[in-house]
C-alpha positions as CSV (number, residue, x, y, z in Angstrom):
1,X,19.2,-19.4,23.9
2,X,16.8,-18.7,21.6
3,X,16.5,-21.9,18.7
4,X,16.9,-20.4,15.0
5,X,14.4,-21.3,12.6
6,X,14.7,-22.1,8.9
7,X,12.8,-19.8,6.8
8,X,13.3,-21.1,3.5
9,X,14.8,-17.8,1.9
10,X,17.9,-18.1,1.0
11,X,20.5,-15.9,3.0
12,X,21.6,-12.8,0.8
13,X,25.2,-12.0,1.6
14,X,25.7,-9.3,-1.1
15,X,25.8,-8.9,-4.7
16,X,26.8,-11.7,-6.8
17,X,28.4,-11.8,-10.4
18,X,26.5,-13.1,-12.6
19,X,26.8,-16.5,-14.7
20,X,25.6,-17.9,-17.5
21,X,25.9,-17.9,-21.4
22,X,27.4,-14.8,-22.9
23,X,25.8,-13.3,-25.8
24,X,27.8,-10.6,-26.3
25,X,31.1,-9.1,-25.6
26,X,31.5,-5.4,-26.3
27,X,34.6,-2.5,-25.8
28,X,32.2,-0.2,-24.8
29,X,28.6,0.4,-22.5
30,X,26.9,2.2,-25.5
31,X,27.3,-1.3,-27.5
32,X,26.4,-3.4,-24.7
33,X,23.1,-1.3,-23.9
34,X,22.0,-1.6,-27.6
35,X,22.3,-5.0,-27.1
36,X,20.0,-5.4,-24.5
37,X,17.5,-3.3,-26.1
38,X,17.4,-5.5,-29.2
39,X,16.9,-8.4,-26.5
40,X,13.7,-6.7,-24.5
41,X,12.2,-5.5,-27.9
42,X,12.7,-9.3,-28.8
43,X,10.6,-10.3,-25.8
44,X,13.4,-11.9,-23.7
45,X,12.6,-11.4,-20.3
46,X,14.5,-7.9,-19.1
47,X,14.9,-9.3,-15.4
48,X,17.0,-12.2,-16.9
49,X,19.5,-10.1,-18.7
50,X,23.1,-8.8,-16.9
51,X,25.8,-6.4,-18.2
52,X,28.8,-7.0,-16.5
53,X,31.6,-4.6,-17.1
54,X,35.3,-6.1,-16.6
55,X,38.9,-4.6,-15.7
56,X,37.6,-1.4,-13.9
57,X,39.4,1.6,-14.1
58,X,38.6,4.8,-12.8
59,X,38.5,7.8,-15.6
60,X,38.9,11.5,-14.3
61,X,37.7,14.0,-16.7
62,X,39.4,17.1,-16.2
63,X,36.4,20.1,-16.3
64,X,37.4,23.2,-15.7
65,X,40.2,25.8,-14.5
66,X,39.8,26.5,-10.8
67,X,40.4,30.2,-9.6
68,X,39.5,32.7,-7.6
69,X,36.8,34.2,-10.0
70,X,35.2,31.5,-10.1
71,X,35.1,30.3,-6.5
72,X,33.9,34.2,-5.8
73,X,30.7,33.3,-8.6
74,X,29.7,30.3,-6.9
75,X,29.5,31.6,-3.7
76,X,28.1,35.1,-4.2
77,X,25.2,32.7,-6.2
78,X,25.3,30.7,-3.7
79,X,24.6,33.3,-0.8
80,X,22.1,35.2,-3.3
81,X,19.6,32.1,-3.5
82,X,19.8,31.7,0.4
83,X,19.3,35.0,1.2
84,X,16.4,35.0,-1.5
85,X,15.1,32.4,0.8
86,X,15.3,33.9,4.0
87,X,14.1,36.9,2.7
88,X,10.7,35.5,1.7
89,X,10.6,33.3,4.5
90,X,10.8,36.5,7.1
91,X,9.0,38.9,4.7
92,X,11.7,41.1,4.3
93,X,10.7,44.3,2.5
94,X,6.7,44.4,3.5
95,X,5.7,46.9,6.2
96,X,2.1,47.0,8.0
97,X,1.0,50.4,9.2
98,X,-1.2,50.9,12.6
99,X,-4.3,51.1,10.5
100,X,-3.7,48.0,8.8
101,X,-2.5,48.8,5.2
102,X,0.8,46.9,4.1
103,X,3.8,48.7,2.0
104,X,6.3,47.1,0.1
105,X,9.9,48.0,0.1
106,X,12.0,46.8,-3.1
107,X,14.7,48.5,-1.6
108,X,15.2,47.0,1.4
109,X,14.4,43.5,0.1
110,X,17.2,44.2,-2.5
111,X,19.7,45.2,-0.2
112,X,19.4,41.6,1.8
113,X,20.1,39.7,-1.4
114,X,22.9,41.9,-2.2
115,X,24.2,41.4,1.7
116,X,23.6,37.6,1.3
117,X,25.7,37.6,-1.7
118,X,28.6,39.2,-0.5
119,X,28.8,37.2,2.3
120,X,28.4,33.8,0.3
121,X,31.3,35.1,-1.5
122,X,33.5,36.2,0.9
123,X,32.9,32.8,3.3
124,X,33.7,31.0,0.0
125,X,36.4,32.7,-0.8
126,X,37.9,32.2,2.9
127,X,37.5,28.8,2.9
128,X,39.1,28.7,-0.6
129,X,41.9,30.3,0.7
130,X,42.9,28.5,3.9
131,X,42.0,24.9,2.5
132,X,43.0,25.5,-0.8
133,X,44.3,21.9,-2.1
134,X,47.2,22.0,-4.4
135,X,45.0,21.7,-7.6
136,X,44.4,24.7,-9.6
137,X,41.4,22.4,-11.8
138,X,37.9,20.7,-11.1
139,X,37.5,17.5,-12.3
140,X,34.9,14.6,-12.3
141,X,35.7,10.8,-11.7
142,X,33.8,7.5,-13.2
143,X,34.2,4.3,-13.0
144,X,34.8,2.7,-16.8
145,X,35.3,-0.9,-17.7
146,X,37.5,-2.1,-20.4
147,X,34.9,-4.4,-22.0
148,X,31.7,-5.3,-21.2
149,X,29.7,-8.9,-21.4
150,X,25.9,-9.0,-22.0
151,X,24.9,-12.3,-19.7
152,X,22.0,-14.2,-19.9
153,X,21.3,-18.0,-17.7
154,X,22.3,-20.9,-19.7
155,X,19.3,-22.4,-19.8
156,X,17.8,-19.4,-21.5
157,X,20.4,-18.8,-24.1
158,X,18.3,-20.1,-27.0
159,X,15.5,-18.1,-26.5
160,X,17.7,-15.1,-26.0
161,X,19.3,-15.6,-29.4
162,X,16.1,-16.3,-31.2
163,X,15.0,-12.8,-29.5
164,X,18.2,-11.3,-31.4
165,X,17.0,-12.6,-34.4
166,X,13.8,-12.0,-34.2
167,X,14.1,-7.7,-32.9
168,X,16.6,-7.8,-35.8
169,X,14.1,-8.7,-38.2
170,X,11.3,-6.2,-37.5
């Protein structure tokens, strides 16, 4: 067996909440943030400061109507830009004769783009089709905390509050 050595670092485990003296307890991030700028512009020390966001909840924001339309856009656009791709990648379009001189066909590059966008479509639409959930919407999700608590250590919470006072006063 091999004999373990102490390094002196301290074993990290994970994150850890933060504790210390709070200097501010807020409803929302926007408040909290503004907080912690007032801090740093006070010269506090921006390593020393935490926001720490309690009671999460998760918040999904309901974007858009999801149909067939719209599934058909994305993937025509999406087969467009990949066929753009591949067709500049292989060259598609430019011709060299025997004797050396090189043609361009717009034609023929055009046509690709217009194959690749049809088929981006109709694989998206497909795949729509057979694993079509039972939502007819897109929506995003966030995480959002019912208040928030600007935390710095306890031995630093004079100097934080005489930072307050003094980024309030310029």
């Amino acid at each position: 067996m091999s004999e373990l050595r102490n390094s002196g670092r301290k074993k990290q485990s994970g994150p850890v909440i933060p504790r210390g003296h709070t200097v501010g307890e807020f409803q929302n991030y926007q408040d909290a943030s503004a907080m912690v700028t007032r801090l740093v512009q006070g010269d506090f020390p921006a390593a020393k400061i935490s926001i720490v966001g309690h009671d999460p909840v998760i918040v999904e924001s309901v974007r858009s109507k999801l149909g067939y339309g719209r599934i058909a856009l994305s993937g025509s656009l999406t087969g467009f830009w990949l066929g753009l791709i591949f067709a500049l990648l292989l060259g598609v379009g430019f011709t060299t004769t025997p004797d050396g001189a090189a043609t361009y066909q717009p034609q023929t590059f055009a046509a690709v783009l217009i194959v690749a966008a049809g088929i981006g479509m109709l694989i998206n639409i497909l795949r729509f089709s057979f694993s079509k959930s039972k939502r007819g919407y897109l929506s995003t999700q966030m995480p959002v905390a019912t208040r928030y608590e600007v935390i710095v250590p306890s031995e630093e919470a004079t100097d934080a509050t005489k930072a307050l006072s003094q980024a309030q006063s310029d």
